[in-house]
MIBAKE-976575 format. One record per residue (C-alpha): residue in one letter; x, y, z. Coordinates in steps of 0.5 Angstrom, whole numbers, plus 500, padded with zeros to 3 digits. Example, Ala and Ser with C-alpha at 12.3 -4.5 7.8 and 13.67 -1.06 7.14 Angstrom:
MIBAKE-976575
a525491516s527498514
This chain:
MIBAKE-976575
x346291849x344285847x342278852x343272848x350269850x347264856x352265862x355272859x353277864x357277871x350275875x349268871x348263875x349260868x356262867x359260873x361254876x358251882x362253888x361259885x354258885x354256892x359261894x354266892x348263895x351263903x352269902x346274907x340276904x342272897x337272892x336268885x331270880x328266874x325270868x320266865x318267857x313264853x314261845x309264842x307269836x307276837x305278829x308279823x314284826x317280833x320274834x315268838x322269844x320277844x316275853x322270854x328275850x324281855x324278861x331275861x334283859x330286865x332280870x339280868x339288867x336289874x340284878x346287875x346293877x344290884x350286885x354291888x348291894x347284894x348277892x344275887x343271881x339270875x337263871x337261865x329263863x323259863x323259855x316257854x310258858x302257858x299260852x293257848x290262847x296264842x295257838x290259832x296263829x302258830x308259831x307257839x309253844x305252850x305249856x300246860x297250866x299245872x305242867x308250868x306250876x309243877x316246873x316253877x315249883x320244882x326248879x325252886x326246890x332245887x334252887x333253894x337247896x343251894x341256900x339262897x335266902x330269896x326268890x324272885x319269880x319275875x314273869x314276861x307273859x301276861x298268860x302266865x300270871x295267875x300261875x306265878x302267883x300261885x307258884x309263889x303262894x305254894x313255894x312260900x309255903x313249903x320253903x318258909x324261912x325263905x323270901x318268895x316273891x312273884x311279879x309280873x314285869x311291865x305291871x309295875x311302873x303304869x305311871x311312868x310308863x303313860x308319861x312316855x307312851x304316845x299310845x292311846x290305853x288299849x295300844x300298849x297290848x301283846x306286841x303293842x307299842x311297849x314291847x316293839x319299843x323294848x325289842x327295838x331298843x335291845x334286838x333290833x336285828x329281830x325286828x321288822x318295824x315295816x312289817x308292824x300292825x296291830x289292832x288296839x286292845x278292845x274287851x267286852x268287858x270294861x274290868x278286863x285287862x285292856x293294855x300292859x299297864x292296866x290289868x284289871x280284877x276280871x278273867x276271861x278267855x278268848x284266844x287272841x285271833x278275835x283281837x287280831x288279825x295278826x296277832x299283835x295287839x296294840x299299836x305298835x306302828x307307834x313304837x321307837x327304839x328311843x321309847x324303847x330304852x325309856x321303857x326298859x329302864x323303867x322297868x328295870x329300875x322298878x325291878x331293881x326296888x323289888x330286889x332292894x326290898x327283897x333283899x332286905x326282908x331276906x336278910x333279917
């Protein structure tokens, strides 16, 4: 399936007109998700749009399958997010930090307007992390009779996502095993799997983030061309589009957990 017509699915806030759009949001329990990507390189075999192409296909796949239970909509994605440490290699459009946190905080002002009774910020970029979870603290605190949540995608579902992998930890990084599986799956016509090679996630720092599945407590910077000398991260020689679909319904159905739950909050 492939997500890149803007209003084409039935839960686009996109497609639809906006009695329609404020039809749904005055409806019990309403929900609206906003994907948020990045612009950024992602090696010699995936296209700079893979965060914000993944996150718009897990947001739109979850809240589809979700309509029948609640009313929800997603958003257009955020296109670009916070990724200096992505700009040696080009290829990259970056916001800055408090640029991405006053954008996050400004489309949810405008969004909550129309009634909705929950948000889901769901992120696709690792860079953009700490500042979704900020947005969300600072969103939930002025829009209180609201129900804010902000997660990362492919943080969730660690579990199922290692039963699948054939990676080793360290392979599932930026444009890693995980994400050319996912690109594979859904945009095979973006992909250049001969042309994938990548160096598995290795830090200094053994409580660092080391793969997709396994973020870890500590920070540090470093821009990514001193993991890489392509810029993907990982192995994602490894990576089918078989895995592909397996991984993208992990998450979706993890998504998919998130909203129910969500909704339910949001309806009491």
């Amino acid at each position: 399936m492939v997500y890149d017509t803007i209003g084409a699915s039935p839960v686009a806030w996109a497609g639809k007109p906006y009695p329609a759009v404020r039809d749904v949001a005055e409806r019990d329990g309403s929900t609206v998700v906003v994907p948020i990507g990045s612009l950024e390189q992602h090696g010699h075999h995936l296209p700079t749009s893979t965060d914000t192409i993944l996150a718009d296909a897990v947001a739109t796949t979850a809240a589809e399958r979700a309509a029948d239970a609640m009313p929800v909509l997603v958003t257009p994605p955020i296109w670009t997010g916070h990724s200096p440490h992505h700009t040696p290699f080009g290829g990259t459009a970056s916001l800055d930090g408090d640029d991405l946190l006053a954008l996050l905080e400004s489309v949810a002002e405008t969004v909550l307007r129309e009634g909705f009774d929950g948000l889901l910020l769901l992120n696709g970029h690792g860079g953009n992390g700490a500042l979704v979870s900020s947005a969300t603290s600072t969103i939930g605190a002025v829009h209180r009779a609201a129900e804010v949540l902000g997660v990362t995608y492919f943080d969730l579902g660690a579990e199922r996502i290692g039963e699948i992998r054939d990676s080793d930890r360290g392979g599932a990084g930026h444009a890693g095993e995980v994400e050319t599986s996912m690109l594979a799956h859904l945009r095979p016509d973006l992909v250049d799997l001969d042309a994938a090679e990548g160096t598995p996630w290795e830090s200094p720092y053994d409580r660092s983030r080391d793969d997709l599945s396994h973020p870890g407590p500590l920070s540090a910077y470093a821009d990514f061309d001193a993991y890489s000398e392509t810029g993907a991260v990982g192995t994602p020689e490894l990576a089918t589009a078989e895995k592909g679909e397996r991984f993208f319904e992990v998450f979706v159905d993890e998504v998919g957990d998130v909203l129910e739950r969500l909704h339910a909050q949001a309806s009491e």
